[in-house]
DSSP file (Angstrom, degrees, kcal/mol; ACC not computed):
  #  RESIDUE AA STRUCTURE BP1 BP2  ACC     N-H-->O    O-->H-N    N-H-->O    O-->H-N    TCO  KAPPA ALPHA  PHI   PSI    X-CA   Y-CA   Z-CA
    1    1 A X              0   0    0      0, 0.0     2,-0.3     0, 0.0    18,-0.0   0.000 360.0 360.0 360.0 133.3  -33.6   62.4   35.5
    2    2 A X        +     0   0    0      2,-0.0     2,-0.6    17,-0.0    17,-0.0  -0.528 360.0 170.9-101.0 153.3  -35.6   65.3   34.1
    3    3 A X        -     0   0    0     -2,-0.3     2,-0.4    16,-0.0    12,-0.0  -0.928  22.8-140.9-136.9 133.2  -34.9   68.7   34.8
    4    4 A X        -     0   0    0     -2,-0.6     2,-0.2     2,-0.0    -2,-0.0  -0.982  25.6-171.1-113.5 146.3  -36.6   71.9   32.9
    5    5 A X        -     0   0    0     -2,-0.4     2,-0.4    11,-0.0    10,-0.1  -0.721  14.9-138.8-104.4 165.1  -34.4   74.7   32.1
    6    6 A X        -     0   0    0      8,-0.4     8,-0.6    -2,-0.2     2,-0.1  -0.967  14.9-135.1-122.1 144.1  -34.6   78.3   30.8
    7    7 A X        -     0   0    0     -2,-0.4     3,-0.1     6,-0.1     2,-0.1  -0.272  13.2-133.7 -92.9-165.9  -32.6   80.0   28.6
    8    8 A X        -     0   0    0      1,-0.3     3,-0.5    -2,-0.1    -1,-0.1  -0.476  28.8-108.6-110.4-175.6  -31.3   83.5   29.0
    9    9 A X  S    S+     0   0    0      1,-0.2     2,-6.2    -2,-0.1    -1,-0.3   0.849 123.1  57.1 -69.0 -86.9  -31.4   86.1   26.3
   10   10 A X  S    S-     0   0    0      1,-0.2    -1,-0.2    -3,-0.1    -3,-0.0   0.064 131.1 -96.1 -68.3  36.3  -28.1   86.0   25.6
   11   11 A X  S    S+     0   0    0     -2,-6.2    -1,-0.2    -3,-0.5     2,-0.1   0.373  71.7 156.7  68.8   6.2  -28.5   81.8   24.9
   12   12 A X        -     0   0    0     -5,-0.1     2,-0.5    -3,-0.1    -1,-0.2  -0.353  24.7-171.3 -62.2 132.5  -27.4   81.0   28.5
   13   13 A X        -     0   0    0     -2,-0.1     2,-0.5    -6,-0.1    -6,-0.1  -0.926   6.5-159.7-125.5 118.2  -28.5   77.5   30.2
   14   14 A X        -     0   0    0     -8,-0.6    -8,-0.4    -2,-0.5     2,-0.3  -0.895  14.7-144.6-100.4 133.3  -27.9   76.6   34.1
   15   15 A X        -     0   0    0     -2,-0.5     2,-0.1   -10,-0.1   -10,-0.0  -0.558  24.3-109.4 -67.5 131.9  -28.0   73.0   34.8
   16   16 A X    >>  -     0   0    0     -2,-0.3     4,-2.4     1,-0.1     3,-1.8  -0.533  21.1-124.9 -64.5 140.9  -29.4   72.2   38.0
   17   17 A X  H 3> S+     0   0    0      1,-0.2     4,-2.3     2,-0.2     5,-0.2   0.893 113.5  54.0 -64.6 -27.5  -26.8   70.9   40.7
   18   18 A X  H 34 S+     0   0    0      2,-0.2    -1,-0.2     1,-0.2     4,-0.2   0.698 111.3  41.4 -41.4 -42.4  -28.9   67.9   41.0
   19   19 A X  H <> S+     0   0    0     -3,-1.8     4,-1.7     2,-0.2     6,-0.3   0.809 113.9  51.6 -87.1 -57.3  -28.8   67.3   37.5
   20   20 A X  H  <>S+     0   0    0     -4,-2.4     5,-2.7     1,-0.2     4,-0.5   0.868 109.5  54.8 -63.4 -30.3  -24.9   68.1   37.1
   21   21 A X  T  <5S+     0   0    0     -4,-2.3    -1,-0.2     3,-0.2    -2,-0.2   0.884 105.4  46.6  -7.6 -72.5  -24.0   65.6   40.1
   22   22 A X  T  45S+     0   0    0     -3,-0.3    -2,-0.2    -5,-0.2    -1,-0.2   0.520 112.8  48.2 -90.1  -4.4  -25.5   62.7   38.9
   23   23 A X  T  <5S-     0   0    0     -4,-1.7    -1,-0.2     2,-0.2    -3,-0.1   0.546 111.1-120.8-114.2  -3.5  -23.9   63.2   35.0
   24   24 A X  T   5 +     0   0    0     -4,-0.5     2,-0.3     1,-0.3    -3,-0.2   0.877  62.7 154.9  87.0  26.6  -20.3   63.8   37.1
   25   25 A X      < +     0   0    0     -5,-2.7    -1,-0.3    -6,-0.3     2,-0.2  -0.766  15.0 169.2-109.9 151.0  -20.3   67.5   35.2
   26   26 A X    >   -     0   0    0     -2,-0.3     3,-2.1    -5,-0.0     2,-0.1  -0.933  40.0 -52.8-162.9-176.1  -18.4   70.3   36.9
   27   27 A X  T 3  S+     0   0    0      1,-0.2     3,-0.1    -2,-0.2    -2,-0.0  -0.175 120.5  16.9 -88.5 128.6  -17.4   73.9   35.9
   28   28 A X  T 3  S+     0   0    0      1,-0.3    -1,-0.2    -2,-0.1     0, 0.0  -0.354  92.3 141.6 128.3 -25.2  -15.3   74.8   32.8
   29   29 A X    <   -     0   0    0     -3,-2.1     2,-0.6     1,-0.1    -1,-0.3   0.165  50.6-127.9 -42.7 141.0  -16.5   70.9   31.5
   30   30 A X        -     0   0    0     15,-0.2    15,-3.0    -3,-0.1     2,-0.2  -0.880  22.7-165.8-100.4 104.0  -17.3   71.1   27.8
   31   31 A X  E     -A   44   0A   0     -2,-0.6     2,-0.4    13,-0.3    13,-0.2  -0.411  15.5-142.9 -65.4 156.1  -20.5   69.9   26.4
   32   32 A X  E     -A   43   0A   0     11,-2.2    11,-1.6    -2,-0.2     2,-0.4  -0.999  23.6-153.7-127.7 125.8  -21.0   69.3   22.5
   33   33 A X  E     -A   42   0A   0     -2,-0.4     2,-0.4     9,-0.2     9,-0.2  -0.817  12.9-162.8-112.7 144.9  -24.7   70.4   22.0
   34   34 A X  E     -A   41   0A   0      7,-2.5     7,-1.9    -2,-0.4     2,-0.7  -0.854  23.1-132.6-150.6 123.8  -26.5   68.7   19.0
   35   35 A X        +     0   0    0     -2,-0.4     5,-0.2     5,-0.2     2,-0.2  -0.535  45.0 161.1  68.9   5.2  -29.7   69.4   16.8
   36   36 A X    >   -     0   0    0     -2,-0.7     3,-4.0     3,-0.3    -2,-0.0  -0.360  52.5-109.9-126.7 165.7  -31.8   65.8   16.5
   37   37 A X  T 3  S+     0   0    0      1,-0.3    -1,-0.1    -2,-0.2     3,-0.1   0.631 121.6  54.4 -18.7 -41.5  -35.1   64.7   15.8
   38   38 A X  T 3  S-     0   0    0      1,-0.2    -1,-0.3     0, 0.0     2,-0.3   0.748 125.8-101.7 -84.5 -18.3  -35.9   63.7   19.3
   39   39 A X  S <  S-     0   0    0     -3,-4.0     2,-0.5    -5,-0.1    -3,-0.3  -0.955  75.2  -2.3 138.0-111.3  -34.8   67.7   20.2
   40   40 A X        -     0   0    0     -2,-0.3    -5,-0.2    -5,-0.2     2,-0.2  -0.961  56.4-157.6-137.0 128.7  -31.5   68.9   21.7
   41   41 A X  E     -A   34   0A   0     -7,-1.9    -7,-2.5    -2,-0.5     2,-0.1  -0.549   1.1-164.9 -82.1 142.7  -28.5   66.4   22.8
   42   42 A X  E     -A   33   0A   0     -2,-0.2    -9,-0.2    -9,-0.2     2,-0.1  -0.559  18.6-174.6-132.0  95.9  -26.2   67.7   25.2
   43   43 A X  E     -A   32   0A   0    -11,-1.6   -11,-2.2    -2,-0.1     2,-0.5  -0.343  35.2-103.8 -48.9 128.2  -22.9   65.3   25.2
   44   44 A X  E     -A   31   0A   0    -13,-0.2   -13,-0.3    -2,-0.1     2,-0.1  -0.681  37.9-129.8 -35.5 114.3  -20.1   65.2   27.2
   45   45 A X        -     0   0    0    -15,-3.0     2,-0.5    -2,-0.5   -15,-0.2  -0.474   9.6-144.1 -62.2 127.6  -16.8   66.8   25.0
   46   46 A X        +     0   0    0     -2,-0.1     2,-0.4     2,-0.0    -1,-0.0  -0.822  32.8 174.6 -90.3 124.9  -13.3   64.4   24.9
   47   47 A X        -     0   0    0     -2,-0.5     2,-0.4     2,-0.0   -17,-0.0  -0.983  16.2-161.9-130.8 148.2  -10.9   67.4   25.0
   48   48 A X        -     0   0    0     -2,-0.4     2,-0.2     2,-0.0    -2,-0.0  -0.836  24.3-115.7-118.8 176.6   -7.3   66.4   25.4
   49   49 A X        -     0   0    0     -2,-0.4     2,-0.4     2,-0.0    -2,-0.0  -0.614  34.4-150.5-115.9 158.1   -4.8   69.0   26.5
   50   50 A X        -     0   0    0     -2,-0.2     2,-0.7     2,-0.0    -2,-0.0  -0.992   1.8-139.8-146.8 131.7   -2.1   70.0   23.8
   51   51 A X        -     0   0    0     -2,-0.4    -2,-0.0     2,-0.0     0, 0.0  -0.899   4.4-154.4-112.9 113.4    1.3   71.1   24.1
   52   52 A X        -     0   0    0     -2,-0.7     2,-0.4     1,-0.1    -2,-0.0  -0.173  24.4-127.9 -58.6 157.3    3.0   73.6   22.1
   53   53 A X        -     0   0    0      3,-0.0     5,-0.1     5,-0.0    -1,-0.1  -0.731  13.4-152.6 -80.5  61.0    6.2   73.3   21.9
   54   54 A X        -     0   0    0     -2,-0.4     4,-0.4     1,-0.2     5,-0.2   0.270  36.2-113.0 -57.7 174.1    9.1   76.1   22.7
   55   55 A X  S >> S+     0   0    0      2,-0.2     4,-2.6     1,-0.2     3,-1.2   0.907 121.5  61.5 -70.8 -28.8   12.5   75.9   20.9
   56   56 A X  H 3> S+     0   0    0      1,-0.3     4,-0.8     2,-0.2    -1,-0.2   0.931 107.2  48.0 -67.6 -30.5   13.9   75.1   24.6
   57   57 A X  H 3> S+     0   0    0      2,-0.2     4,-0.6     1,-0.2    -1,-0.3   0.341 101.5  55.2 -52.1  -7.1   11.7   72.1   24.5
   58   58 A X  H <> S+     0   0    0     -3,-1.2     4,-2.7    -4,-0.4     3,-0.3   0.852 111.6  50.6-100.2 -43.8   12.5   70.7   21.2
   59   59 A X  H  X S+     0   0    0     -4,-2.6     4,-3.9     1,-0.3    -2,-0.2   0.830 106.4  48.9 -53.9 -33.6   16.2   70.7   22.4
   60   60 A X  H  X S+     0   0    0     -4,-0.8     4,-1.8    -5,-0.2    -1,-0.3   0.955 108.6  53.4 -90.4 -36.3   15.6   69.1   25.6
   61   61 A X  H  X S+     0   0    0     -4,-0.6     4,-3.6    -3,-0.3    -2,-0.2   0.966 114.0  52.2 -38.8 -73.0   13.5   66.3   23.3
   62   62 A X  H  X S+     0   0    0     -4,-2.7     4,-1.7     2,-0.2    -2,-0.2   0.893 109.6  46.1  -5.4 -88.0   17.2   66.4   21.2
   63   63 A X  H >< S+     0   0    0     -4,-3.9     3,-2.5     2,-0.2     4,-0.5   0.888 106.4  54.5 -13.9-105.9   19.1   65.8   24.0
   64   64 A X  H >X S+     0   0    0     -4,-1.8     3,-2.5     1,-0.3     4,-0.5   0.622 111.7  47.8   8.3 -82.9   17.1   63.2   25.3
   65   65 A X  H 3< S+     0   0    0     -4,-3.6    -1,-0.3     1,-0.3    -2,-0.2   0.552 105.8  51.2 -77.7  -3.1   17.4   61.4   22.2
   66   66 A X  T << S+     0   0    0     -3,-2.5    -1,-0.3    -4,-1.7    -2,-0.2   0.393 106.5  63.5 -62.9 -14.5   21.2   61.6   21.4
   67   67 A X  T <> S+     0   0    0     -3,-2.5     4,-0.7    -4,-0.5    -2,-0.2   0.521 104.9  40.4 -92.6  -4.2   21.5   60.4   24.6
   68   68 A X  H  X S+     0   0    0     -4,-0.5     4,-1.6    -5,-0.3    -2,-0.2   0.497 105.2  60.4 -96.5  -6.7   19.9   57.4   23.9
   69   69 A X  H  4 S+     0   0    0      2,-0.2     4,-0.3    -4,-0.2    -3,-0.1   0.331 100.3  55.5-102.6  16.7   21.1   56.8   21.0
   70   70 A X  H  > S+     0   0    0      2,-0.1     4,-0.6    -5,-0.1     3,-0.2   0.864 117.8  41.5 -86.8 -53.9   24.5   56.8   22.7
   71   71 A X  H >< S+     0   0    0     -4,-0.7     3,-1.4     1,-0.2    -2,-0.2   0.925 105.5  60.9 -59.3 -87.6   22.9   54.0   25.0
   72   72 A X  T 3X S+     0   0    0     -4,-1.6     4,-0.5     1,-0.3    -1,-0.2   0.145  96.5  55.5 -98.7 -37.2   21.1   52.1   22.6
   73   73 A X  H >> S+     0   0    0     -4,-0.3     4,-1.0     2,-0.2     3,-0.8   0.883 106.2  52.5 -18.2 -68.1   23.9   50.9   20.3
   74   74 A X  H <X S+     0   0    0     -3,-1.4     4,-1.9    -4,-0.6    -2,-0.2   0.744 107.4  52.3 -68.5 -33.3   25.7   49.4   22.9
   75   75 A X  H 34 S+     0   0    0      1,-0.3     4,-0.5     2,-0.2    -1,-0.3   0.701 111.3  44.3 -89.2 -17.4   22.7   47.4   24.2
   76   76 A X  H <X S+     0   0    0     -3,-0.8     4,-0.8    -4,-0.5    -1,-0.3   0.569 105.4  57.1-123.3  31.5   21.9   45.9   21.3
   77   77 A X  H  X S+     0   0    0     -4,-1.0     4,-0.7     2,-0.1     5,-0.2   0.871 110.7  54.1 -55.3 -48.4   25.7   44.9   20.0
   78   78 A X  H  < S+     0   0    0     -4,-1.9     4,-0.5     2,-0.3     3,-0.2   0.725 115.0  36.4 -86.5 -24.7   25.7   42.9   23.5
   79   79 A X  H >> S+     0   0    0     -4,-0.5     4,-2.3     1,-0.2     3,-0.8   0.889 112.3  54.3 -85.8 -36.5   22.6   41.1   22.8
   80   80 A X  H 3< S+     0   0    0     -4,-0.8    -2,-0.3     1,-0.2    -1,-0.2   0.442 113.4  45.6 -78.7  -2.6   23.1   40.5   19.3
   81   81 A X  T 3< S+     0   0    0     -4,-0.7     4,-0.3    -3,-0.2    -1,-0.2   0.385 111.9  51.4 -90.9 -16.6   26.8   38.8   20.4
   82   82 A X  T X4 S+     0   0    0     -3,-0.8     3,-0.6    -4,-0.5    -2,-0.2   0.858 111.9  50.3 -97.4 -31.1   24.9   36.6   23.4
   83   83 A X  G >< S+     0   0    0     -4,-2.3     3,-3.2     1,-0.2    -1,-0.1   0.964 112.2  48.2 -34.8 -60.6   22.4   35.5   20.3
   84   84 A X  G 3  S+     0   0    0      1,-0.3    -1,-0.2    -5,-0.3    -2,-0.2   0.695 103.4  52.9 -75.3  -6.5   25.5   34.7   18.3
   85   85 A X  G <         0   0    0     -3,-0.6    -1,-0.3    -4,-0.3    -2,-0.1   0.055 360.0 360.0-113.9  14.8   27.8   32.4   21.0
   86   86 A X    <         0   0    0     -3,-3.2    -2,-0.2    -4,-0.0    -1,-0.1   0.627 360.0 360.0 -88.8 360.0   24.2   30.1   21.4
């Protein structure tokens, strides 16, 4: 599908809904725009979402794992003794 677009002064480009439909793009979506011979690429972006961390989060992370490592012992004495009576 072709589309023509105009830019703005201030470097702005609206997609046509026609066009943004059919490539599944919809608003705040990130494009990666790129330079190449044939003219200008416009890419979907992979963005992944990122989480900072607070100190109340690192604890609860803590937790978590001290409490598994409470668990975790135990589970594998009892396998490593049903190994050992075969």
């Amino acid at each position: 599908m072709r589309a023509t677009v105009t830019v703005t002064s201030r470097g702005l480009v609206t997609l046509p809904a026609k066009l943004r439909k059919v490539l599944g793009l919809k608003a705040d979506d990130q494009l990666i725009a790129e330079a190449t011979p044939e003219g200008l690429l416009l890419r979907p972006a992979v963005t992944l979402p990122v989480e900072i961390y607070s100190d109340r989060r690192i604890r609860e992370f803590d937790e978590a794992e001290a409490e598994l490592g409470r668990f975790l012992p135990k589970q594998i004495k009892q396998k490593s003794s049903k190994t050992r009576r075969r």
